[in-house]
N, C-alpha and C positions, 0 to 999 in steps of 0.2 A: 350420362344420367340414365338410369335403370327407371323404369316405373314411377317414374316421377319424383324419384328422389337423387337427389344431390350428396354425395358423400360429404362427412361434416366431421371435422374432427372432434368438437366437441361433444359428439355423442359417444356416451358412454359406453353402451353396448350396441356395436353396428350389426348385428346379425336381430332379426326381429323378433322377439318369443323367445331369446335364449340369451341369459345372464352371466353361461362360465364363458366368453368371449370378451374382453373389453378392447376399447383406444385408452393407452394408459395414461397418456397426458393429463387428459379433464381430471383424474384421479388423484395425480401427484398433488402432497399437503406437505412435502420437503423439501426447504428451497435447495439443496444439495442432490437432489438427484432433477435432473433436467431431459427431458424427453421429449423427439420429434411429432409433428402428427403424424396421425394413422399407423403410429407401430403401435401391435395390440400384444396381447397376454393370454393364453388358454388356461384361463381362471377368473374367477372373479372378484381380484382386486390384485394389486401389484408389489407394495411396499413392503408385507411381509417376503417377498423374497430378495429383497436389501439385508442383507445378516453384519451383525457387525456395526452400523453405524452411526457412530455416535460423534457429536455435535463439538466437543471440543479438537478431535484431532480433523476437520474440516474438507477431507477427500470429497468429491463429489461424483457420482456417477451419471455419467454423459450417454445417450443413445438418440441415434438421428434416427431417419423419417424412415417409416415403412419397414421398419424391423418387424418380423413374426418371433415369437418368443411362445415356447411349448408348454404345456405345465410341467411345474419340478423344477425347474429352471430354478439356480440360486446364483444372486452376486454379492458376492464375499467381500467387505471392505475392509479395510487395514484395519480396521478397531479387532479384528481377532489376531493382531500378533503381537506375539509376546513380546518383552524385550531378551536379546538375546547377547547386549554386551556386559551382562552380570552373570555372579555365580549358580544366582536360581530364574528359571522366567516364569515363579509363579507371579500371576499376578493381583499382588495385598491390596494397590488401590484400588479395587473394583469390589472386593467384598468386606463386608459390613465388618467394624470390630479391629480390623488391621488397625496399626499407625503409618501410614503411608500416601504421604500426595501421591498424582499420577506424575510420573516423570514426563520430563521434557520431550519435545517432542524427536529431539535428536539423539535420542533414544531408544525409540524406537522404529523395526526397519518400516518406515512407511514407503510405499511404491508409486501413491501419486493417484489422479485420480484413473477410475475406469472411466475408458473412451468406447463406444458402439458404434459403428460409421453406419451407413444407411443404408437400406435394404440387406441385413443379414439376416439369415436363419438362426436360431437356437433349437438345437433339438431338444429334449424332452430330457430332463434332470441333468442338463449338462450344469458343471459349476463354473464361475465366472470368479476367478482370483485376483483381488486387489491390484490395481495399475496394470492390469492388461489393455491390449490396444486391439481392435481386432477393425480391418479394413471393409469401404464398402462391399457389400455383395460375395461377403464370405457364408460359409456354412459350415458352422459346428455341428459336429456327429453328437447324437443320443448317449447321455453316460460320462460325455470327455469333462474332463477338467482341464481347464485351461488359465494359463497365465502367458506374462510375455505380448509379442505382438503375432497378431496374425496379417497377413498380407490381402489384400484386395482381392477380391474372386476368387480366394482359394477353398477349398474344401479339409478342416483337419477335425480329427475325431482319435480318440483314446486316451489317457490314462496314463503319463502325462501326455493332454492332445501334441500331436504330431501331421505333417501336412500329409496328405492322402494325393490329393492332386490338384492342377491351376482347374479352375471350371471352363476358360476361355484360353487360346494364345496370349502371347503380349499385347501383340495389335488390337485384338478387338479389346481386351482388357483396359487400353488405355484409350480407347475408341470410347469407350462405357464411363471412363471416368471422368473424362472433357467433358462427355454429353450430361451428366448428373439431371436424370430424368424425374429424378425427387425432389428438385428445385424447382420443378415449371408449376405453373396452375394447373387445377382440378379439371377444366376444359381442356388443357393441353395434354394433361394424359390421359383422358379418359379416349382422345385424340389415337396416341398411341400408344395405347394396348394391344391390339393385333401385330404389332414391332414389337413391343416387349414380349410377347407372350407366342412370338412366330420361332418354331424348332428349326428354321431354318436359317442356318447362323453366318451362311456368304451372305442370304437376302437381306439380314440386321446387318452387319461389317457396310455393305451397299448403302445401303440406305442412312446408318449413321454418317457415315463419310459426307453423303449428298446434304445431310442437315446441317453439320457442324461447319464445311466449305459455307452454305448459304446466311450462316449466321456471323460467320468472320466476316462476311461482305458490307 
């Protein structure tokens, strides 16, 4: 607790006096896109950057707790692909005039829903391609487009994204992933933050080990 405030995820705009920041949860009015507390937006409001998604073919987009999310950011949901096992993939059921139901949905390539695991980064006008997976405590580079899965604590950026590098070893990597510090309460990480936030990464490895043994006990 800062100043006598308690982080709250239901606030809309956690930054005091400034609007293009939100928590995008309180926000969301799609039951199809589902988001953690405290991952926010650098903008002010969230849904126009859902492209694409429409209510009959049913994908939903998933993002856990504590995501940062840049402005420009776009997630792309299957409702932009065409069908592609005919001779044309325009598509007549969506505009006015045609004679054309929308085809079934085995049809078309749907990919499933997008998953966000928790605490990742988005840079700034990265796109986010229908049934992509991308693991906790990743970081997407500024600019990538991304589809596919991305791995846990990795770092990938470009056009099509590609991995760059792990952020951590194995060990502390799956040291990070047991402990899921986005699980505990508001006291407990406000707790620790000087371990999350310590550039010294034998003293974290240390220290997570000591928590995780005391918790099996």
């Amino acid at each position: 607790m800062r100043d006598g405030v308690i982080p709250d995820p239901e606030r809309v705009h956690p930054i005091a006096g400034y609007d293009k920041e939100i928590y995008v949860r309180p926000t969301v009015t799609n039951p199809n896109i589902i988001v953690g507390d405290f991952t926010y937006i650098a903008d002010a409001e969230f849904e126009s950057h859902v492209t694409h998604h429409y209510s009959f073919i049913g994908d939903r987009l998933i993002i856990g707790r504590f995501c940062q999310i840049a402005a420009g950011v776009e997630f792309v949901m299957n409702g932009a692909n065409h069908q592609m096992n005919a001779v044309t993939t325009f598509p007549f059921y969506t505009l006015e005039g045609w004679d054309m139901a929308p085809p079934a949905l085995s049809d078309l390539p749907i990919r499933g829903d997008t998953v966000i695991g928790n605490d990742v980064w988005i840079g700034q006008n990265a796109v986010i391609l229908p049934g992509t997976h991308i693991g906790d405590g990743a970081i997407i580079g500024t600019n990538s487009v991304v589809g596919g899965t991305v791995e846990p604590y990795t770092v990938v950026a470009g056009n099509p994204a590609r991995l760059i590098r792990k952020r951590f070893d194995d060990e502390l990597t799956g040291l990070l992933l047991r402990f899921r510090w986005w699980d505990k309460s508001i006291a407990e990480i406000n707790s620790l933050i000087p371990l999350l936030t310590c550039s010294d990464l034998e003293k974290v490895r240390s220290e997570l080990k000591a928590q995780l043994q005391s918790q099996s006990r």
